[in-house]
C-alpha positions as CSV (number, residue, x, y, z in Angstrom):
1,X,47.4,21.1,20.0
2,X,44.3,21.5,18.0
3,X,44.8,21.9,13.8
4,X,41.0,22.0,13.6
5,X,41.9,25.8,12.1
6,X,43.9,24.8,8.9
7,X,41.3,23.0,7.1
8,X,37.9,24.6,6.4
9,X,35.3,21.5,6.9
10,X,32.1,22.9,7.9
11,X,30.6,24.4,5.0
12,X,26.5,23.9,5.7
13,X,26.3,26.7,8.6
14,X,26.5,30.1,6.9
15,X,24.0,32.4,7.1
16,X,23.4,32.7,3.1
17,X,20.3,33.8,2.1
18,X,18.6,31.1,0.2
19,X,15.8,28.5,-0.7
20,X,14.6,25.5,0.4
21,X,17.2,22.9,2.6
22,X,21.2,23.3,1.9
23,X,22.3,20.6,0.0
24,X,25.5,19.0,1.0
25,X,27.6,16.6,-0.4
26,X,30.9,14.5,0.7
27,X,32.8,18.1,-0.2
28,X,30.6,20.6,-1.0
29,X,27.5,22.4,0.0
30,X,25.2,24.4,-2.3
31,X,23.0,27.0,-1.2
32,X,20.4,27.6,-4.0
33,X,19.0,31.6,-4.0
34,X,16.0,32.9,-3.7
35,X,14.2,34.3,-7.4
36,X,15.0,37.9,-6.3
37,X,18.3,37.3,-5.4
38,X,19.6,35.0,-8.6
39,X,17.8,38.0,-11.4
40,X,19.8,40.7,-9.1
41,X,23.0,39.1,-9.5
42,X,22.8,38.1,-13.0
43,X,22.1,41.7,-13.9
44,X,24.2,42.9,-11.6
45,X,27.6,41.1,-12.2
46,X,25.7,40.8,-15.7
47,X,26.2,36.9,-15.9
48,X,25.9,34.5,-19.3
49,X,22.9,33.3,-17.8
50,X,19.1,33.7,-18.6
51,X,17.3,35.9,-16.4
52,X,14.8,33.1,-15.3
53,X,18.1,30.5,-13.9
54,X,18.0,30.3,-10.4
55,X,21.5,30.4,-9.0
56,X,23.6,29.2,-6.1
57,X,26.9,29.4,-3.6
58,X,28.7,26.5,-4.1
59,X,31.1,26.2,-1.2
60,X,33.9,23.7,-1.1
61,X,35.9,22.1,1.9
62,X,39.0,20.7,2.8
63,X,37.1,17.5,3.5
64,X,39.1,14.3,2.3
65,X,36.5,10.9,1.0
66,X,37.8,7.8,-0.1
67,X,36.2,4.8,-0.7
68,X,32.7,6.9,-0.2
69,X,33.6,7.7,3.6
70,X,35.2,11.0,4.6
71,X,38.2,10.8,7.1
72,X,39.6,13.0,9.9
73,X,43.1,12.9,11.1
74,X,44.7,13.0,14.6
75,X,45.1,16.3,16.7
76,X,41.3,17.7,15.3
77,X,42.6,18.2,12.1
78,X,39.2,17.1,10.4
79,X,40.5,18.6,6.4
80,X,43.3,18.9,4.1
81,X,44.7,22.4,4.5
82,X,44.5,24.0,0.7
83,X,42.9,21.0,-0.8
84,X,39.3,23.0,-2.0
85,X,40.9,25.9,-3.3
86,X,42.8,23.6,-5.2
87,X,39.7,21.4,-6.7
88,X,38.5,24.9,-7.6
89,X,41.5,25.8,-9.4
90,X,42.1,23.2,-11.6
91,X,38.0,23.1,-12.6
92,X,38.1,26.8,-13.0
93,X,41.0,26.3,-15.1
94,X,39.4,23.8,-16.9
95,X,36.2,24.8,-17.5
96,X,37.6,27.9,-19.1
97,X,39.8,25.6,-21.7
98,X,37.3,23.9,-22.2
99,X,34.8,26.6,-23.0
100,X,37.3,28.6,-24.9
101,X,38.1,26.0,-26.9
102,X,34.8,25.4,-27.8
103,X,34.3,21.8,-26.3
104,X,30.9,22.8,-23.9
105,X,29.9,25.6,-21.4
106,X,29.8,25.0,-17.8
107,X,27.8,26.0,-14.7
108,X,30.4,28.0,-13.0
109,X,29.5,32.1,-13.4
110,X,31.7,33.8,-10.8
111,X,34.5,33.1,-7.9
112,X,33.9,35.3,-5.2
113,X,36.4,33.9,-3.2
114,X,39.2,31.0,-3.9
115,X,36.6,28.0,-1.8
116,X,33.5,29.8,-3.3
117,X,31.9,29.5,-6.4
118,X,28.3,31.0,-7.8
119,X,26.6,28.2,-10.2
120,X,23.9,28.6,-12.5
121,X,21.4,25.3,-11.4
122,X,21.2,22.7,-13.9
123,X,18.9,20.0,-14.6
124,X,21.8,17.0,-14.2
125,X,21.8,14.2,-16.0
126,X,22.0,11.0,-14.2
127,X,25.2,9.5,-15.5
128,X,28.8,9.9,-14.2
129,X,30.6,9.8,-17.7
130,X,33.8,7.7,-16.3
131,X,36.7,8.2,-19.1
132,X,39.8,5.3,-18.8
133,X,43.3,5.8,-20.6
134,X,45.0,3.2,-19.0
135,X,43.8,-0.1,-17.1
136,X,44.3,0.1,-13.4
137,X,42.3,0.6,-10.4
138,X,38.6,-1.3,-10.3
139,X,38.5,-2.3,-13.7
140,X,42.5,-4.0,-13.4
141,X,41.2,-6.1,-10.3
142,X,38.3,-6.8,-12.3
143,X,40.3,-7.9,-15.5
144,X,42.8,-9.9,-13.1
145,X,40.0,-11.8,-12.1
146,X,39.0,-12.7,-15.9
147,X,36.2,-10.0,-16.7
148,X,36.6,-8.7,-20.2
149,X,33.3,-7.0,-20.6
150,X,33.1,-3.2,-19.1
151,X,30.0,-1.5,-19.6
152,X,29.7,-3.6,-22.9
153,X,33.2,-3.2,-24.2
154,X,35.0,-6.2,-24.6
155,X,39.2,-5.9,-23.6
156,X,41.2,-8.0,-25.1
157,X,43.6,-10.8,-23.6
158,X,47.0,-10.2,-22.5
159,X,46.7,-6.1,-21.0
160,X,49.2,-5.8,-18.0
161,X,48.2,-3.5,-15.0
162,X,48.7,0.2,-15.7
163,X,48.8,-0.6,-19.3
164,X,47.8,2.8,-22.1
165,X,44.7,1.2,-23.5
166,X,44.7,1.2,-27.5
167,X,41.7,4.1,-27.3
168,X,39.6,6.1,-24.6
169,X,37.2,4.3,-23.0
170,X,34.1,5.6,-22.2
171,X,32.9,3.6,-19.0
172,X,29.5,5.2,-17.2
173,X,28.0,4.6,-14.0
174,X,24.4,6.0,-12.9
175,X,24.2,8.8,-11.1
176,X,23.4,8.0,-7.3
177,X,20.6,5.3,-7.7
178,X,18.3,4.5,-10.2
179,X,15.1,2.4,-9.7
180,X,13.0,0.8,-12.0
181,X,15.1,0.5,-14.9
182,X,15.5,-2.4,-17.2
183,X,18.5,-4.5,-16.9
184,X,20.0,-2.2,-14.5
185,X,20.3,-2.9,-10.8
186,X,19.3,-0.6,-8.2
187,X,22.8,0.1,-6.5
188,X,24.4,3.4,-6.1
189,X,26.7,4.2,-9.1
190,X,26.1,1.2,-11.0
191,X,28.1,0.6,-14.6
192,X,26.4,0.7,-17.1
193,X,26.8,0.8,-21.8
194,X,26.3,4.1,-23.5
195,X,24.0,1.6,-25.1
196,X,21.6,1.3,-22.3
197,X,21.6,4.9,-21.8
198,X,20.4,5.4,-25.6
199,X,17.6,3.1,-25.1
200,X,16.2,4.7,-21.3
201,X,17.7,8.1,-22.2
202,X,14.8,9.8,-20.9
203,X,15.3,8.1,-17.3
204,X,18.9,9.4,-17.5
205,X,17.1,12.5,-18.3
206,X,18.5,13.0,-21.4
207,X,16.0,14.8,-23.6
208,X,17.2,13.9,-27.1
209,X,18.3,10.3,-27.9
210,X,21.1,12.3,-29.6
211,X,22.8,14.3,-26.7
212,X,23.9,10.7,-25.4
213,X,25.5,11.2,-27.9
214,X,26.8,14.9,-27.7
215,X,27.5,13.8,-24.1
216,X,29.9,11.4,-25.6
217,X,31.7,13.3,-27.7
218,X,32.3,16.0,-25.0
219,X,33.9,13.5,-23.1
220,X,36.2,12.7,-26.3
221,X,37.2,16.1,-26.9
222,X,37.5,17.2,-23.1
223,X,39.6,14.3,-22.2
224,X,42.0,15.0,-25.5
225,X,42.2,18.5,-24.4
226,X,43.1,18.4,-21.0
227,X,45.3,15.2,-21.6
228,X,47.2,17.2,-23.9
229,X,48.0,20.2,-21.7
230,X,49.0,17.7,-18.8
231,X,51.2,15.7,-21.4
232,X,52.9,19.2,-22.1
233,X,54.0,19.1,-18.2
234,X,55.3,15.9,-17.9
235,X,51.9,14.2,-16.5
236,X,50.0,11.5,-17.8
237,X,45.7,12.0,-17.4
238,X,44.8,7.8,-17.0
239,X,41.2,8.7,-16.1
240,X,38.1,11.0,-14.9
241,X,34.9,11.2,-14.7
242,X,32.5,14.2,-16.2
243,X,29.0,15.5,-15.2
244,X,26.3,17.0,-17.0
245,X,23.3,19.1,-17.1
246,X,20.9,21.4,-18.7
247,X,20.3,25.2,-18.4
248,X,18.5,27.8,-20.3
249,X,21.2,29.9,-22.3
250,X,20.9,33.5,-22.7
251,X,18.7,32.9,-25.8
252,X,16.4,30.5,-24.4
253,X,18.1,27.4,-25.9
254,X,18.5,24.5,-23.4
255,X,22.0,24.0,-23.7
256,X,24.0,20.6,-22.6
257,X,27.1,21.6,-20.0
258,X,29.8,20.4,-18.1
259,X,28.9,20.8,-14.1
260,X,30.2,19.6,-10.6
261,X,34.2,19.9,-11.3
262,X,36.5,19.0,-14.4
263,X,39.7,16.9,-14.0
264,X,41.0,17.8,-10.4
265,X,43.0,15.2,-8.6
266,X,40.0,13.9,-6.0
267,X,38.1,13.1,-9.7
268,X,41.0,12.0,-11.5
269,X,44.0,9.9,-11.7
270,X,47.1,11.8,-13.4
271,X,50.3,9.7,-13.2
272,X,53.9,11.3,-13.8
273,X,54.7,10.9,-17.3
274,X,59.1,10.5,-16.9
275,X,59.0,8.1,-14.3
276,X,55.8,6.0,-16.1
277,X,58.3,5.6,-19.1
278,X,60.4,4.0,-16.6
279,X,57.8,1.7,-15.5
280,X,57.2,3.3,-12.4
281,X,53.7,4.8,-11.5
282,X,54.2,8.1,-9.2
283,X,50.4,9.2,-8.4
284,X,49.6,13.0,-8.3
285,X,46.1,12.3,-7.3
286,X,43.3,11.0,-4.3
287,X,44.8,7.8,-5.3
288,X,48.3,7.8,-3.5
289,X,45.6,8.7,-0.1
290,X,43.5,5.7,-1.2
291,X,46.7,3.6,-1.4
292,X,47.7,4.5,1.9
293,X,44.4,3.5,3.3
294,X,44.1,-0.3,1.8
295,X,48.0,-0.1,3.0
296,X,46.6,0.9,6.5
297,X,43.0,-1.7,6.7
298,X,41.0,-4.7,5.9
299,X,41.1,-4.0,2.1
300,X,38.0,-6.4,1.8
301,X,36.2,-3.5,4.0
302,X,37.9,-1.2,1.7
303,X,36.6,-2.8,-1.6
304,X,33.6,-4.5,-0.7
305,X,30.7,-2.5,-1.3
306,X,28.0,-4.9,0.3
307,X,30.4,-4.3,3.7
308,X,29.8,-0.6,4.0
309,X,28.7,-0.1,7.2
310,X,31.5,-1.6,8.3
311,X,33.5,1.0,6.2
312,X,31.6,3.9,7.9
313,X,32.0,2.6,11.1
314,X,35.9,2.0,10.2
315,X,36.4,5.8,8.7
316,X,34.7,7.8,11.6
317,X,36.7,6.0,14.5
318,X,40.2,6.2,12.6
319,X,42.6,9.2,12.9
320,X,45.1,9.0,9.9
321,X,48.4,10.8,10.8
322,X,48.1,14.7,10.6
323,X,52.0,14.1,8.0
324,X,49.6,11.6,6.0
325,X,46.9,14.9,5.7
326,X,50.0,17.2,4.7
327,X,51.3,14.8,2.3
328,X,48.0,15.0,0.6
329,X,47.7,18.4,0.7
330,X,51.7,18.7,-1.2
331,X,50.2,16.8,-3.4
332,X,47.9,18.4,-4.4
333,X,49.5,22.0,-4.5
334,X,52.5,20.9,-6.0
335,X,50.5,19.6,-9.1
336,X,48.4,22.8,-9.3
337,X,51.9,24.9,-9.7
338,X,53.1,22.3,-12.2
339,X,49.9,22.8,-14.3
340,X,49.1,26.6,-13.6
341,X,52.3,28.1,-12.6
342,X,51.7,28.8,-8.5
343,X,50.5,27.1,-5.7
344,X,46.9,27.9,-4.7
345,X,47.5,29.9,-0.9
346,X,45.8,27.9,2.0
347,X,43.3,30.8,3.4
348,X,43.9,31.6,6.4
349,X,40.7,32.3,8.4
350,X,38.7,30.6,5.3
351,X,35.2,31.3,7.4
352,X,35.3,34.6,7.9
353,X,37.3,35.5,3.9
354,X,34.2,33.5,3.0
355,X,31.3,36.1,5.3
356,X,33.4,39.1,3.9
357,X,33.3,38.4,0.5
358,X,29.9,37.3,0.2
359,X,28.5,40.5,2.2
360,X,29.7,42.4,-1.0
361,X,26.7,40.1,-2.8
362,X,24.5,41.0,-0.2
363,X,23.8,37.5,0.6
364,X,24.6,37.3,4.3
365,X,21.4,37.4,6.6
């Protein structure tokens, strides 16, 4: 029996009314609006937005990527029922904390349906702002193997896997990949100092040597926020990543914001806080599904970025077990009632909620 209609996975095929080629990404698709279309909403649903930002439909799927590859399970279930409306709780939920709370603005204007956001367009800067609490993951294996430098912070000797780390660090990668920059190699999502991005700020297209560090410091705060609601329900934030951009406010100030998504468990790990203080790590994240996989294949496939066509090759011929996909998708729900007091409903017919409610826009061709 086919489960192909319990995760919504397709998300670059709807006939939205827009501009230029539909960008799509390992989970989401963004179709940018027209001009006419963007000034008619924003006066219309009278957004925070100047009149001149060009806006979007931000779709998200159920579509599962680990280890850069998406994966499918068996039975045509090709998604994790629930798991986009969930990212888009927890960022919504964010993003508004954040906001309110007066850490940075965001680029999220309107929910017109649970898997469907509108987005002002930012000009993003090109660094992934990666923010550590505990060692564990990459930078453990690293630091087993006797690194002690991380994006030019030096760790001391003697840390133990899953360790809380005496401070936040701050560890960026590039954005996607950068050529022709000095001292930095032209790989996808390479680390890199807060010190190098000060001294090429305006490749990173920063324009201020000082919003690096503004950037910084909204890290800082946004991670001490959030970490500090989790805490309050028993769960433990050990790390996430941020991305940024620039838009024209209403006054025609360029303004420095949080954009993509904000501390949701596919950017995030965030560890049960009773059972760590037992010495027992229980993930509520991606990274129990990434655990199953290097429990599952060749974890030198798995880890080895120079082997990634192998990787591809591995994720698109492998079915994971539809129980593994539900697992997931518990996961994920469960945490989103722990943190905002109910489950996030699985849509139904996710497609066709998504046609109705953006016909009330008057976006659909």
């Amino acid at each position: 029996m086919s489960l192909e209609h319990l995760a919504l996975t397709q998300t670059d095929n709807f006939p939205i009314r827009h501009e230029g080629k539909v960008h799509s990404g390992k989970v989401r698709s963004v179709y940018w609006l027209t001009p006419e279309d963007s000034k008619r909403l924003i006066l219309e649903q009278h957004y925070h937005a100047h009149l001149s930002t060009q806006l979007g439909v931000m779709i998200t799927s159920d579509r599962i990527s680990a280890f850069d590859c998406n994966w499918q399970a068996e039975d045509g279930l090709a998604g994790v029922p629930g798991k986009g409306a969930v990212l888009n709780a927890f960022s919504e939920h964010w993003f508004g904390r954040l906001k309110e709370e007066g850490v940075g603005n965001n680029h999220l204007l309107d929910t017109p349906h649970p898997l469907v956001w509108i987005v002002q367009r930012a000009r993003p800067v090109l660094v992934e702002a990666i923010a550590r609490q505990y060692i564990t993951g990459s930078m453990w294996r690293a630091y087993e193997k006797g690194e002690r430098e991380f994006c030019g912070i030096l760790l001391p000797e003697g840390l133990q896997r899953d360790q809380r780390l005496a401070k936040l660090l701050i560890t960026p990668s590039t954005k996607g990949t950068l050529r022709g920059m000095k001292g930095i190699p032209e790989e996808e999502d390479t680390p890199i100092s807060l010190e190098q991005i000060r001294l090429q700020y305006a490749a990173f297209q920063f324009y201020e040597p000082a919003d690096v560090s503004i950037c910084s410091g909204m890290v800082r705060e946004g991670f001490a926020d959030i970490a500090g609601e989790l805490v309050a329900n028993d769960l433990l934030l050990v790390d996430t990543k941020f991305e940024f951009g620039y838009v024209l406010n209403q006054k025609g100030e360029l303004e420095l914001i949080f954009m993509d998504e904000a501390v949701t468990p596919d950017s995030s790990r965030i560890w049960d806080g009773s059972e760590y203080a037992r010495g027992r790590v229980v993930e509520n994240s991606k990274e129990g599904f990434r655990q199953f996989l290097l429990s599952m294949y060749d974890r030198e496939v798995l880890l080895n970025s120079s082997r990634m066509t192998e990787r591809k090759a591995l994720a698109a011929g492998s079915r994971i077990p539809v129980e593994e996909f539900m697992r997931v998708s518990e996961t994920y729900r469960s945490l989103a009632g722990r943190v905002m007091g109910s489950k996030p409903e699985i849509p139904e017919h996710p497609r066709e909620e998504i046609m109705e409610s953006l016909s009330r826009y008057k976006l659909i061709e």
